[in-house]
C-alpha positions in Angstrom: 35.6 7.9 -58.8 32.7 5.9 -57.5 32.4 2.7 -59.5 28.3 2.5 -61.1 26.1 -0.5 -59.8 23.6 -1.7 -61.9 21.5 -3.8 -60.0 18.1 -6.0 -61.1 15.2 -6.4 -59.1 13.5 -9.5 -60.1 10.5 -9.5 -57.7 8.4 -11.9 -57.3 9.0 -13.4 -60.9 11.1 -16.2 -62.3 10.8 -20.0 -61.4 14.2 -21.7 -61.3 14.3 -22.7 -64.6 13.2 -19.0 -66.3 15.6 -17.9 -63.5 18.6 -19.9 -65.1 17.6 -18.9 -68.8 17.4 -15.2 -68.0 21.5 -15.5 -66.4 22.2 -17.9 -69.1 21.1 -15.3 -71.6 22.7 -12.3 -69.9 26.6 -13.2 -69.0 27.4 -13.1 -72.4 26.1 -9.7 -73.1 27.6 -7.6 -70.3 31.0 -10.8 -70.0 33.2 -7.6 -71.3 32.1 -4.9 -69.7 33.7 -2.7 -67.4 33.8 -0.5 -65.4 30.3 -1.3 -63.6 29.1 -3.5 -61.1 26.3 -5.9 -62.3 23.9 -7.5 -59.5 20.7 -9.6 -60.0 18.2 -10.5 -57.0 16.2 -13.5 -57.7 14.1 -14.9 -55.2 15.1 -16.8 -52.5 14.2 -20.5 -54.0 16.3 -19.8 -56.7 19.6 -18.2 -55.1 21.4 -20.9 -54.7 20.8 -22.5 -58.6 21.4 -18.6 -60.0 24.6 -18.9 -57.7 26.0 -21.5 -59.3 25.3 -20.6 -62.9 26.9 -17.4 -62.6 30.2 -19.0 -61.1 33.5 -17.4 -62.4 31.3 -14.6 -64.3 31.5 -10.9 -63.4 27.0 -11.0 -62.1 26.6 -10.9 -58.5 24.3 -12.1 -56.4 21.7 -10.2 -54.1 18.6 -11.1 -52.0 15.8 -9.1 -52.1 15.4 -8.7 -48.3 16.7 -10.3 -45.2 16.0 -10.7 -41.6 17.8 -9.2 -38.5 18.1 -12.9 -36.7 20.3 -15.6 -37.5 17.9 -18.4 -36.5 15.5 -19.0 -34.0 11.9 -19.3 -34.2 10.7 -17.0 -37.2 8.9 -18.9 -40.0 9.1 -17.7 -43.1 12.1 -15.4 -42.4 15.8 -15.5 -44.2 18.7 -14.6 -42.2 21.9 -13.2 -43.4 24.0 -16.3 -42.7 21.9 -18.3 -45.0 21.9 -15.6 -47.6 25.7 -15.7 -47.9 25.6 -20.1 -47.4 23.1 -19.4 -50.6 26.0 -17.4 -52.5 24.3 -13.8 -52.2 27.1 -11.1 -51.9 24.2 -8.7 -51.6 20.7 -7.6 -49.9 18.1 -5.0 -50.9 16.7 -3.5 -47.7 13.5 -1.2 -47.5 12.1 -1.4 -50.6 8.7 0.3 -50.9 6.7 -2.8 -51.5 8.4 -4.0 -48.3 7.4 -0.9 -46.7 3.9 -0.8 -48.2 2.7 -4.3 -47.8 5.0 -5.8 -45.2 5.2 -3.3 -42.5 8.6 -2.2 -42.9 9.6 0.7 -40.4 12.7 3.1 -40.5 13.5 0.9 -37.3 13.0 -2.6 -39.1 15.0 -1.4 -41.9 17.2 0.0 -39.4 17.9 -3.3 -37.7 18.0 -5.3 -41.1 20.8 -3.3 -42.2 22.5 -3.5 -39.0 22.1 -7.4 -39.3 23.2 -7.5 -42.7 26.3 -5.4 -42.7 27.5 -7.5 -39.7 27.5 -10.6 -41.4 29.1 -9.4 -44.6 26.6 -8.2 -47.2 26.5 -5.0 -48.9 23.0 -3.4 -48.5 21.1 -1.8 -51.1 19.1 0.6 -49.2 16.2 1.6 -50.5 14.6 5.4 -49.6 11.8 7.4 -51.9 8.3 9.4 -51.5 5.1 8.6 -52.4 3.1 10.5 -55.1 1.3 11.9 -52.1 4.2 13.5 -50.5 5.8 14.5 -53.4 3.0 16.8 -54.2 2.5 18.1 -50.8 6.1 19.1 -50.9 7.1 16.9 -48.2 9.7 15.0 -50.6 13.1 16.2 -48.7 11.1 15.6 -44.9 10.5 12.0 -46.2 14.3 11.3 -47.2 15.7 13.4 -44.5 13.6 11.1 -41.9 13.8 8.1 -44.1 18.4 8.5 -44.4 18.7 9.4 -40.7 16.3 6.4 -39.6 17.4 3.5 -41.9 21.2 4.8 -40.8 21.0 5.4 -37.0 23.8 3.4 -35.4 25.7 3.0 -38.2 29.6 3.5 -38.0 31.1 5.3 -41.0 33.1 2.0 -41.2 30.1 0.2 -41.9 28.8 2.8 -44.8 31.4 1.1 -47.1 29.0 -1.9 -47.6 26.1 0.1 -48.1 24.5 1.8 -51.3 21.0 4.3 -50.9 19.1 3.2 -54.0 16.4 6.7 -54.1 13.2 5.2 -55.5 10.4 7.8 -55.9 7.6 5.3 -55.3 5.2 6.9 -57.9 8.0 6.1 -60.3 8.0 2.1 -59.4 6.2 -0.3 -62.0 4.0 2.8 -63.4 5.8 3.6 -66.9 6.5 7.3 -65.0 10.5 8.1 -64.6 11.7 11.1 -62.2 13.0 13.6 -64.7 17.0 13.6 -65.4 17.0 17.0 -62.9 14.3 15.7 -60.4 16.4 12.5 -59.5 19.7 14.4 -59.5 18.0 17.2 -56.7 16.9 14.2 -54.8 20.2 12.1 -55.0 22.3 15.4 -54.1 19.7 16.1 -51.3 20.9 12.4 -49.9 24.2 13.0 -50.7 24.4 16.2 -48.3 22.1 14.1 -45.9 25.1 11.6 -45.5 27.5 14.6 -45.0 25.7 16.1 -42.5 25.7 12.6 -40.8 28.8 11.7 -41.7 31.3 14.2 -43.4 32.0 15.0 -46.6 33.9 12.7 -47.5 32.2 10.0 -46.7 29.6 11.4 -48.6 31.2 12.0 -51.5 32.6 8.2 -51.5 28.8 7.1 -51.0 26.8 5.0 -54.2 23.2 6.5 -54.6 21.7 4.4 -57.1 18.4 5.8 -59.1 15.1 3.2 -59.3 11.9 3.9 -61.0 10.8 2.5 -64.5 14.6 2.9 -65.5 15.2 2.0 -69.1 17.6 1.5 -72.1 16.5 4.6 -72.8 16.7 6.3 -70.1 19.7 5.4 -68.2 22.3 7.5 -70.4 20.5 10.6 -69.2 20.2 10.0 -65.4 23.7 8.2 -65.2 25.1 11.4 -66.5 24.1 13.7 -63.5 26.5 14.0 -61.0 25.3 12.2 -58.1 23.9 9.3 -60.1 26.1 6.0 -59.6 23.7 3.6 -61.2 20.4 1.8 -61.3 18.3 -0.5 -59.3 16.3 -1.9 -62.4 13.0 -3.2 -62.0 10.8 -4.6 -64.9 13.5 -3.9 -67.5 15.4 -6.4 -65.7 13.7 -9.8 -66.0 14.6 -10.0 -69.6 18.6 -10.1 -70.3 18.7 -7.9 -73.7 17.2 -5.3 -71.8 19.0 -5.5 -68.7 22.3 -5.9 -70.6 21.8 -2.7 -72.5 21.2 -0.6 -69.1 24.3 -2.3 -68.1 26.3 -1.1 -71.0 24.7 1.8 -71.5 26.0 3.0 -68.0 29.5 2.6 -69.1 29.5 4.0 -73.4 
């Protein structure tokens, strides 16, 4: 059985103190729940307060990005040493927006994950088409390149501290959610991506998360498909009532 992750997004929202009020207002709403992992990725100026208000709960901690470097001369950058020193147990690499407005490559991503895994982080890894592709029918060519890019190197060791999280990007921030059946064809279209990669049953132990305007409402139906193992939760995360019921929706 692969355990669910429900993980939240906070993007570039949340000053420390609306930071601390969000956690503060969601440990007691998912403090009994089981069954699920729950993950929240605050900004980094915040990790380290978030850290320490989630102490002894069952919330985890996750960066939204990180760097391949330790240290050295890189302003602005975050390494993973410092990420774990700021209490993150987790890192979302290759999210869209990183890919869109960043620069982010299938060989940055690559050497992010490669970085991140080393020092002891699970990665999130994030993977989806445009609009544009989607309608040319290039969907599969986009996760096939975007699987075997973000993953070349990789030991099958190493694949047990990494999740895919499939975000169709026409999905992200835009009120539109892949339908129950369209995220399951894509997330069982990764799936046999990693076994071809990797075997079977790696694959078959492998987390595919599903992200794209998911919802209280809408979580039931996609967590019920077979290759579903979760969410990475965008907007409906930065408030904790919201967030809380994905969470326990995953598991009821």
């Amino acid at each position: 059985m692969r355990t669910p992750i429900i993980a939240g997004n906070w993007k570039l929202f949340k000053t420390s103190s609306e930071a601390l009020e969000l956690v503060t207002g969601l440990m007691p709403l998912v403090k009994d729940t089981k069954g699920v992992e729950i993950v929240v990725a605050p900004v980094f100026t915040v990790l380290s307060r978030v850290r320490d208000a989630l102490a002894g709960s069952n919330v985890r901690l996750s960066a939204q990005d990180c760097y391949w470097e330790e240290e050295g001369a890189f302003t602005g950058e975050v390494s993973p040493k410092m990420l774990l020193d700021a209490g993150c147990s987790h890192a979302i690499i290759g999210h869209s927006e990183r890919r869109q407005f960043f620069g982010e490559t299938d060989a940055t991503v690559n050497r992010k994950i490669k970085a991140a895994i080393a020092a002891g982080l699970t990665v999130l890894f994030c993977i989806g088409e445009t609009l544009a592709e989607r309608e040319s029918g290039r969907t599969f060519d986009v996760l096939k390149r975007q699987v075997a890019g973000g993953l070349e190197g990789i030991s099958e060791a190493d694949l047990a501290k990494l999740v895919i999280a499939y975000e169709p990007v026409w999905a992200i921030g835009t009120g539109k959610t892949a339908s129950d059946e369209q995220a399951q064809e894509a997330h069982a279209f990764i799936r046999q991506e990693v076994a071809t990669l990797y075997g079977q049953a790696t694959a078959t132990a492998m987390r595919i998360l599903y992200g794209g305007s998911v919802k209280p409402e809408n979580i039931r139906g996609l967590i019920a498909q077979p290759d579903i193992d979760g969410a990475l939760v965008g907007g409906a995360s930065l408030k904790a009532d919201s967030f809380a019921a994905i969470v326990n929706g995953t598991v009821q």
